[in-house]
C-alpha positions as CSV (number, residue, x, y, z in Angstrom):
1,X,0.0,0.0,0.0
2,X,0.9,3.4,-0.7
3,X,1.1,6.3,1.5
4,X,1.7,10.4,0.2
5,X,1.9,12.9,3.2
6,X,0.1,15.8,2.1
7,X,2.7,18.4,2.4
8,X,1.4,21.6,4.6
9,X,1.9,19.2,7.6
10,X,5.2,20.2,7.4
11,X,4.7,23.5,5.8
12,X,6.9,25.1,8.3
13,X,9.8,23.7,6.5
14,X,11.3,24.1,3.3
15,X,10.6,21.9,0.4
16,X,14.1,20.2,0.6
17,X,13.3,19.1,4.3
18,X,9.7,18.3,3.8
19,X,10.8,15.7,0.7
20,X,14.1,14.4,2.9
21,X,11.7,14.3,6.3
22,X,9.0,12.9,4.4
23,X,11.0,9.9,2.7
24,X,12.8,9.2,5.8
25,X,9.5,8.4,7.8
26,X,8.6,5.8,5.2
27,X,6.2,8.1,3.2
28,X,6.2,6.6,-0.5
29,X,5.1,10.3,-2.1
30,X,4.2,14.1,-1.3
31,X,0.4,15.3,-1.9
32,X,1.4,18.7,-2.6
33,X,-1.2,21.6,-1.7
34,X,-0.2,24.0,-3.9
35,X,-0.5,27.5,-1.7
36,X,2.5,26.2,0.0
37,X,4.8,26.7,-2.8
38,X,3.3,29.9,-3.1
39,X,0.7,31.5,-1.1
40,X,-0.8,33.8,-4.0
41,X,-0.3,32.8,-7.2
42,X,1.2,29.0,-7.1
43,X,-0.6,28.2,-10.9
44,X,2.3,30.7,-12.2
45,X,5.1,29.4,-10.9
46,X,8.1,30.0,-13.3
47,X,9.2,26.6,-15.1
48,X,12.2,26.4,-13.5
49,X,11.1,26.2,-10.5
50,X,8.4,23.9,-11.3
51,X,11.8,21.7,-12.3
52,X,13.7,22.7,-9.2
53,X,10.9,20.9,-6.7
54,X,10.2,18.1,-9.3
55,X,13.9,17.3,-9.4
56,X,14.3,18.2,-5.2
57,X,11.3,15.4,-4.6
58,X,12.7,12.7,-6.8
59,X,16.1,12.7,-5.7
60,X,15.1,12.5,-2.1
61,X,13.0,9.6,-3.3
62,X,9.7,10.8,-2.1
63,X,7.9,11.9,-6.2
64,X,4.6,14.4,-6.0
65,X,2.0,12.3,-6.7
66,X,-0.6,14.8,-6.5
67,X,-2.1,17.8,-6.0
68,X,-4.9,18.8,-3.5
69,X,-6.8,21.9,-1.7
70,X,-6.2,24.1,-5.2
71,X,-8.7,27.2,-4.8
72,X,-6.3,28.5,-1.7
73,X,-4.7,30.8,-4.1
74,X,-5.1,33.1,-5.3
75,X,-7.5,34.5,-3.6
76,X,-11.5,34.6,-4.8
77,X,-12.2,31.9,-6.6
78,X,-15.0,30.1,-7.1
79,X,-16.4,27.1,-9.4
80,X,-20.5,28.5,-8.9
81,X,-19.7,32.4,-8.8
82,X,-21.1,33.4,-11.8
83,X,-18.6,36.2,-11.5
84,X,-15.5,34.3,-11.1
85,X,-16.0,31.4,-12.5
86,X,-14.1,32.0,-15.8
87,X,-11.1,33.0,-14.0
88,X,-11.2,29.6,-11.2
89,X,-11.7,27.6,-14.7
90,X,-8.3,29.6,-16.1
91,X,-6.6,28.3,-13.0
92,X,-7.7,25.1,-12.4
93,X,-6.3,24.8,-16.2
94,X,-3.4,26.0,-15.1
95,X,-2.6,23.8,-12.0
96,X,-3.5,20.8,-13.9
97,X,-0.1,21.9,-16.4
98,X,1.5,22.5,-12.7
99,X,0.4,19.2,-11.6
100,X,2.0,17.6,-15.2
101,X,5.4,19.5,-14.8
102,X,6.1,18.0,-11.1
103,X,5.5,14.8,-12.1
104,X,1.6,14.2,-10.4
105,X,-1.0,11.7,-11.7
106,X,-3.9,13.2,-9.7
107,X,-5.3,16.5,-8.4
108,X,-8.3,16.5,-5.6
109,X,-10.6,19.0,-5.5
110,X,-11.8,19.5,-2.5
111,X,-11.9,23.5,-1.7
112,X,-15.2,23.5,-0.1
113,X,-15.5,27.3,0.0
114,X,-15.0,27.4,-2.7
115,X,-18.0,25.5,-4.2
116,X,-20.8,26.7,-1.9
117,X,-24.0,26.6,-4.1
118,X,-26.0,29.3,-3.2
119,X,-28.2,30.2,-6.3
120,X,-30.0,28.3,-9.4
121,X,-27.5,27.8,-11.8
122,X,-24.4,27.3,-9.0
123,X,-24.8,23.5,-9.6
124,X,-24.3,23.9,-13.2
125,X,-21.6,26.2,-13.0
126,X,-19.5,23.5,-10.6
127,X,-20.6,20.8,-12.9
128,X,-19.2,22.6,-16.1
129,X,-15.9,23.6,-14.7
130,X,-15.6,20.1,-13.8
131,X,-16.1,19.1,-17.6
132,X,-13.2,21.6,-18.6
133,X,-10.6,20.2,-15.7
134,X,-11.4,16.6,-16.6
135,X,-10.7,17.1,-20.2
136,X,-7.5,19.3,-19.5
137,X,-6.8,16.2,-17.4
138,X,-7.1,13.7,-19.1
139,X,-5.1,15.2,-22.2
140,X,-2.3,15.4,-19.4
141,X,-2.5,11.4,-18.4
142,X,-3.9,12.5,-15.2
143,X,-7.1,11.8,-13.1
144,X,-9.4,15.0,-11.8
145,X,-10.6,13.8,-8.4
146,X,-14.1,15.5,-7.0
147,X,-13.7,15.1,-3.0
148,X,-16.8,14.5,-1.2
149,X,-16.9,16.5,1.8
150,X,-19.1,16.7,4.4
151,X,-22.5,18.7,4.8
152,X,-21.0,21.0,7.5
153,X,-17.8,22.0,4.9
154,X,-20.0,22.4,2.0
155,X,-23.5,22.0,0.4
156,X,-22.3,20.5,-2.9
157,X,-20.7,16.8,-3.4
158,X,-21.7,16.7,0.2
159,X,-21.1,13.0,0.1
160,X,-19.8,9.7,-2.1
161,X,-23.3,9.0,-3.8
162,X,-23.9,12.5,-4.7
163,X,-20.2,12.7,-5.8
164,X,-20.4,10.0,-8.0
165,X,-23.6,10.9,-9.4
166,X,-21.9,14.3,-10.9
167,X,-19.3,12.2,-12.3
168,X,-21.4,9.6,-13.7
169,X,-23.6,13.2,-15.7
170,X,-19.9,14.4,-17.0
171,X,-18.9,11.6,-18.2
172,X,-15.4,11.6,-19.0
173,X,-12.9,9.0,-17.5
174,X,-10.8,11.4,-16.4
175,X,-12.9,12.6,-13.8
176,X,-13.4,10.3,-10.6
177,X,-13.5,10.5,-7.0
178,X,-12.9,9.6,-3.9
179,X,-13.3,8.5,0.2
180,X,-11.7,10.9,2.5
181,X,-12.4,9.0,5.9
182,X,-13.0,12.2,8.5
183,X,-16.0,13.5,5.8
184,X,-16.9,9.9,5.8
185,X,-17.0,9.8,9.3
186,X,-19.1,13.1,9.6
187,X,-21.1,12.2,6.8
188,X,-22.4,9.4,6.0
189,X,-24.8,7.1,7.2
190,X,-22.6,3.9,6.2
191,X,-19.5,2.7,8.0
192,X,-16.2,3.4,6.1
193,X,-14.8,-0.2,5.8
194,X,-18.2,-0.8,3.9
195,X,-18.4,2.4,2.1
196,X,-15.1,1.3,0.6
197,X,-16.1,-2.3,0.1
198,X,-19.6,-1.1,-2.0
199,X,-17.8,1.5,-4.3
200,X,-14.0,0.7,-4.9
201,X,-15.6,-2.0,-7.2
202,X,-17.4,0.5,-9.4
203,X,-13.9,2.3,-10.1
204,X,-15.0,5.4,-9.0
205,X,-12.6,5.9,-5.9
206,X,-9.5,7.1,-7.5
207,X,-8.2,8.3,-4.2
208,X,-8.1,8.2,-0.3
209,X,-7.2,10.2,2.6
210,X,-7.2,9.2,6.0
211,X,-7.5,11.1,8.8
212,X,-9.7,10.9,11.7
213,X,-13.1,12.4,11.8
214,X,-11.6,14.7,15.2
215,X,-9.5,16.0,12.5
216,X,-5.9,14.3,14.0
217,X,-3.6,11.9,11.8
218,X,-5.0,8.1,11.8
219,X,-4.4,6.8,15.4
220,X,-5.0,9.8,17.0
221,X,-8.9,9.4,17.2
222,X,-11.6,7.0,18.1
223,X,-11.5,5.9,14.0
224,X,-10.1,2.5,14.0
225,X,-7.9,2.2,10.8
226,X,-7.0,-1.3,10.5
227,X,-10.8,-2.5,8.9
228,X,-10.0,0.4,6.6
229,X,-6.7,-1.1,5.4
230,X,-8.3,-4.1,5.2
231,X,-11.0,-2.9,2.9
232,X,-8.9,-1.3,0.5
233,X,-6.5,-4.7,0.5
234,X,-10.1,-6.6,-0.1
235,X,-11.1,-4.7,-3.0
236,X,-7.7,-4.6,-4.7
237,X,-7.7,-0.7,-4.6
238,X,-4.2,0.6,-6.4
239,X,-4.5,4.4,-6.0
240,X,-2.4,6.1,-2.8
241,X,-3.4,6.8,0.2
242,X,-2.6,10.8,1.2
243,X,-2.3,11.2,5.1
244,X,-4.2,14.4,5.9
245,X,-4.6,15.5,9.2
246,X,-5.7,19.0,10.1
247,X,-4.8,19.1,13.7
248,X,-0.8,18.4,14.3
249,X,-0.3,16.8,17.1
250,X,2.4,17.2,18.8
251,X,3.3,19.2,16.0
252,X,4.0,18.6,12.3
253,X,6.8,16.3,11.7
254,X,5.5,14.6,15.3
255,X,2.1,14.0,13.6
256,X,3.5,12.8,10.0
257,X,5.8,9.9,12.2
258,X,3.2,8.8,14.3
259,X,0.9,8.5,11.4
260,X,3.2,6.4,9.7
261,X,4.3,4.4,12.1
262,X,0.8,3.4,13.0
263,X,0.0,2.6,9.6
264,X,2.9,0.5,8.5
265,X,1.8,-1.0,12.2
266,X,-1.6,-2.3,10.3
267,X,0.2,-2.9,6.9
268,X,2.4,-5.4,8.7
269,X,-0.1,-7.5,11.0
270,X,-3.0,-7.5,7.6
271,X,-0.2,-8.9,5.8
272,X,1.1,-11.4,8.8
């Protein structure tokens, strides 16, 4: 199984120290959010810096294998503002060629705030700048992810059935998504484990985070993670796993080892 540590965990280093930190724990990839390689305008990042952190990742032996949490930055975007929905389309566009140059197969669009549907037509608009990423996407050899999230974080692909459903309307394999295990946990009326066992089937779960639905790395809740492993072993699921917690505790790089540890813990005895 493969673990990615999504990146701002440790966004209090630099990039050299997240990759080295990162690889050392055991991590098999970086999720990269991009706002942490620049906290305005990370879709313009020069090419040679896009190189620079490709190159800085790989040698450490930790690659980006995806992107996630894109409408950070720049500021004011939105996929249902009529108003600035062009320009979120321009960038999503443009973090998809981001994505491409540093070496990532997937991007996850979560960005709740972003997608608040608060007016007829909101839907549509979310739904149609879907079409556009997954087609960008796809002509890139990568997968657009839609993230379910939870009714308290947003109103729109508030959970996997409803997810899926938008996916199944666009249409294009490109465009998947996903089980992120807090949101589950918050959400849904099923139990994880058999959330995963009744949809990785279909093919539509291109992606997984874990975390714990008190927000803490797996292991540092009342989630038990083990009959999650197992159901993603049981279904044959390939895609990575991105650790995502969004409460560090101790502290960053405390949180990305215990995380690890505890998960290589369950990797072992499933595989025992």
């Amino acid at each position: 199984m493969q673990f990615a540590l999504c990146n701002e965990v440790l966004r209090g280093m630099d990039f050299p120290q997240q990759a080295r930190l990162a690889a050392s724990l055991g991590y098999d990839a970086l999720e990269v959010a991009p706002f942490t390689l620049d906290p305005e305008a990370p879709h313009r990042l020069p090419a040679a810096r896009r190189a620079e952190l490709r190159r800085i990742a790989e040698d450490a032996g930790i690659p980006i294998a995806g992107l996630h949490w894109l409408l950070v930055a720049p500021a004011g975007l939105s996929i249902t503002d009529a108003g600035l929905h062009a320009g979120t389309v321009d960038v999503m566009r443009a973090l998809i060629d981001l994505a491409a140059d540093l070496g990532a197969r997937y991007l996850v669009h979560g960005s709740p705030a972003q997608r608040r549907v608060e007016a007829p037509g909101d839907a549509a608009r979310a739904e149609a700048a879907l079409a556009v990423a997954a087609r960008h996407a796809g002509a890139a050899g990568q997968t657009y992810v839609l993230e379910p999230l939870d009714s308290a974080q947003t109103n729109w692909a508030a959970d996997i059935a409803e997810a899926a459903e938008i996916v199944a309307r666009i249409g294009d394999p490109a465009l998947r998504t996903m089980l992120d295990v807090s949101a589950a946990g918050r959400g849904e009326a099923e139990d994880v484990a058999d959330l995963l066992r009744r949809w990785v089937p279909t093919g539509l779960i291109a992606h997984v985070h874990l975390n714990d639905r008190n927000r803490r790395a797996p292991g540092q809740g009342s989630d038990r993670f083990a009959p999650v492993l197992a159901a993603l072993d049981e279904t044959g699921y390939a895609g990575i796993c991105g650790v995502e917690p969004f409460d560090y505790q101790p502290d960053g790089p405390g949180c990305a080892a215990r995380a690890i540890g505890y998960l290589r813990g369950i990797e072992e005895a499933l595989n025992a």
